[in-house]
C-alpha positions in Angstrom: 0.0 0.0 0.0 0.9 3.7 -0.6 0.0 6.9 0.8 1.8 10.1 -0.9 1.3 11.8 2.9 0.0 11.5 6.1 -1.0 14.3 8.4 -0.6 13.9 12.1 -2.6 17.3 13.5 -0.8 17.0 17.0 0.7 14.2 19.2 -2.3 13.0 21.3 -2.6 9.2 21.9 -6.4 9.9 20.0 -4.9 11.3 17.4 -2.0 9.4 16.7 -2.3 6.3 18.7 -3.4 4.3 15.4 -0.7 5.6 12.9 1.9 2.7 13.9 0.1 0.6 12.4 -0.7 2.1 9.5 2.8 3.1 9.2 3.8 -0.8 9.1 2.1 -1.5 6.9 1.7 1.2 4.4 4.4 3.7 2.3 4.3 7.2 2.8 5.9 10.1 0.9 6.0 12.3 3.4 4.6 12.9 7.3 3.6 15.6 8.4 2.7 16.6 12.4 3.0 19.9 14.9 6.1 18.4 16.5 9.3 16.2 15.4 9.3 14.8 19.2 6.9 13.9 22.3 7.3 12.5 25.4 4.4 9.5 25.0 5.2 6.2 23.9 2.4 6.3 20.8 4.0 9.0 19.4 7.8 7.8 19.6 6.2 4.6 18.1 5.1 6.6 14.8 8.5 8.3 15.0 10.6 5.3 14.8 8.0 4.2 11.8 8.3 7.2 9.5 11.9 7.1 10.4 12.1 3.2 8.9 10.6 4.5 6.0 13.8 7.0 5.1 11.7 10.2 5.6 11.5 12.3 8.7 8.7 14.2 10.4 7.9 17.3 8.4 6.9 20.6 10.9 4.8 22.3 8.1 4.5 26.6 8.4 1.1 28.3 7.9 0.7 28.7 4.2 3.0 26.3 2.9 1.0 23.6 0.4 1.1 19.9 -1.6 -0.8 18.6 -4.0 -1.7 15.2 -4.9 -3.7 14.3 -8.1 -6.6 16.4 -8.3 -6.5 17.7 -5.2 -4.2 20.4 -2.9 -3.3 20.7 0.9 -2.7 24.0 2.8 -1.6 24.5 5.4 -3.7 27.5 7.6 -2.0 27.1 11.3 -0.9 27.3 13.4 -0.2 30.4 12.9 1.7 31.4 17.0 4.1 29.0 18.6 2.3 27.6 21.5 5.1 25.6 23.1 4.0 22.7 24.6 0.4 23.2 24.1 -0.4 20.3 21.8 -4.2 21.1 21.0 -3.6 24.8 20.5 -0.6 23.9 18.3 -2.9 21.3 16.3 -2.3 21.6 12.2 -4.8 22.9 10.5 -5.1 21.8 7.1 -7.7 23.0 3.9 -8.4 20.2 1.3 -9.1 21.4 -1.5 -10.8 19.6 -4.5 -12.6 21.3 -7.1 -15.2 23.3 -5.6 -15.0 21.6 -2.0 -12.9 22.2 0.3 -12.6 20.3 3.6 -11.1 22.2 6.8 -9.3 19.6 9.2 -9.0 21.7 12.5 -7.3 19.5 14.9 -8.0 20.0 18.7 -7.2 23.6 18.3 -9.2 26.0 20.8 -10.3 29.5 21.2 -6.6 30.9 21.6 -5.5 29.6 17.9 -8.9 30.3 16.7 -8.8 34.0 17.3 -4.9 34.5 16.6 -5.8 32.9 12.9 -8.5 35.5 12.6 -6.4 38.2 13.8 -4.1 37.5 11.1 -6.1 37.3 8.4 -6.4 34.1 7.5 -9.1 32.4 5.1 -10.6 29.4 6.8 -13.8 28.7 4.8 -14.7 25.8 3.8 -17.3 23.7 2.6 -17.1 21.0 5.4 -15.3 21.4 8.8 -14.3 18.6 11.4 -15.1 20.6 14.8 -12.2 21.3 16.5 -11.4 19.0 20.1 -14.5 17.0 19.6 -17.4 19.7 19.8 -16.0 20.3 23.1 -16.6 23.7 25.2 -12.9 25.2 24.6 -13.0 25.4 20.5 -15.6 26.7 17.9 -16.2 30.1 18.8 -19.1 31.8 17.3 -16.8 34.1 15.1 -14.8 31.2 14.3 -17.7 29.2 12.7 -19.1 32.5 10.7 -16.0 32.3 9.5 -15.7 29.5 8.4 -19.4 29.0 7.2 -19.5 25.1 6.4 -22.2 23.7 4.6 -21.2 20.5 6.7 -19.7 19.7 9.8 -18.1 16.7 11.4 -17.5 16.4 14.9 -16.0 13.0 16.0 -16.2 11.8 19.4 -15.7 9.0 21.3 -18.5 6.5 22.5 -18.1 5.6 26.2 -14.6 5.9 26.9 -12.7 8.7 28.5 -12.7 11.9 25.6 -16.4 11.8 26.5 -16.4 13.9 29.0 -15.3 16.9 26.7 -18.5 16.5 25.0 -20.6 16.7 27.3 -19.7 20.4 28.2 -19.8 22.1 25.0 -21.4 19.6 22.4 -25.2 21.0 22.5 -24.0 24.8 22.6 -21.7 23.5 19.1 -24.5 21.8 17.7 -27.1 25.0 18.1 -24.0 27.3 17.0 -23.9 24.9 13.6 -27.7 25.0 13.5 -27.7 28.9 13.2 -25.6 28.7 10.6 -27.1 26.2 8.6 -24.8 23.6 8.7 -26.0 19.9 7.8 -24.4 18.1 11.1 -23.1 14.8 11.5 -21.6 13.2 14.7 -19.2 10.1 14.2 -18.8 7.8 17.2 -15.8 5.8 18.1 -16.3 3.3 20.5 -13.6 2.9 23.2 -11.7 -0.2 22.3 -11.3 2.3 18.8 -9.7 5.1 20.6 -6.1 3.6 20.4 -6.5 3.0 16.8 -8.2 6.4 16.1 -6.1 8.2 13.2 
């Protein structure tokens, strides 16, 4: 098998715990994540895989791109250095492809949310994955107008421990999403998933 790139948004067990395997098993051209280095034993795992491969973790910068057939990736953000904050340092990546465009938003919360509006950036899309899992800390209001997706994703886990971000925020999200319009689907992974969750 063959992938011409994986993106990693940041280096949470939820969010990379299942790239090991796929990285086993599967070619990549390139690998790209917030960070080069973490101190958890799922991401040191994916490390020493992409390193097997001959490549080496690519830190992407806010507006650099790739394209692959038909389609293109920017890079939006980060667009501040957040140290060792991994959710506010999430990648956030645009797909583009043709007239769609997907916005991939990591766990990123207010803070990044409002410094990538201060500067400027573009982040519409057609359809957004809510940031951190519909959870209170992400998807401010001006954030979503800005965005203004005719879709939106928010993945969450199914009795396990990321639950208990949802509960706090998810129905504020969903009637934020609502007011815009926004056709909203919730994915579930169940808990035995969560370590395998990409």
């Amino acid at each position: 098998y063959h992938l011409d790139a994986i993106i990693c948004s940041h280096p949470d067990e939820d969010h990379c715990g299942g790239l090991s395997a796929v990285l086993a098993s599967t070619r990549t051209d390139a690998f790209y994540c917030s960070v080069d280095s973490w101190h958890t034993k799922a991401f040191s795992d994916v490390t020493k895989y992409v390193e097997q491969q001959g490549i080496s973790v690519t830190i992407p910068q806010a507006g650099d791109t790739f394209a692959f057939s038909d389609a293109s990736v920017e890079f939006l953000g980060p667009v501040v250095d957040y140290g060792d904050d991994p959710n506010e340092g999430s990648l956030v990546a645009r797909v583009r492809y043709g007239e769609t465009s997907f916005l991939f938003t990591g766990d990123m919360g207010f803070e990044a949310e409002d410094d990538m509006l201060a500067a400027g950036v573009d982040v519409s899309a057609t359809v957004l994955k809510v940031a951190h899992h519909g959870s209170a800390g992400s998807s401010s209001t001006e954030f979503l107008q800005a965005v203004h997706p005719q879709y939106a994703v928010i993945s969450v886990g199914a009795d396990n421990d990321y639950t208990i971000h949802i509960e706090r925020g998810y129905e504020n999200i969903v009637e934020k999403l609502q007011a815009l319009g926004a056709d909203i689907r919730r994915v579930e992974i169940p808990a035995n998933a969560v370590s395998r969750a990409i």
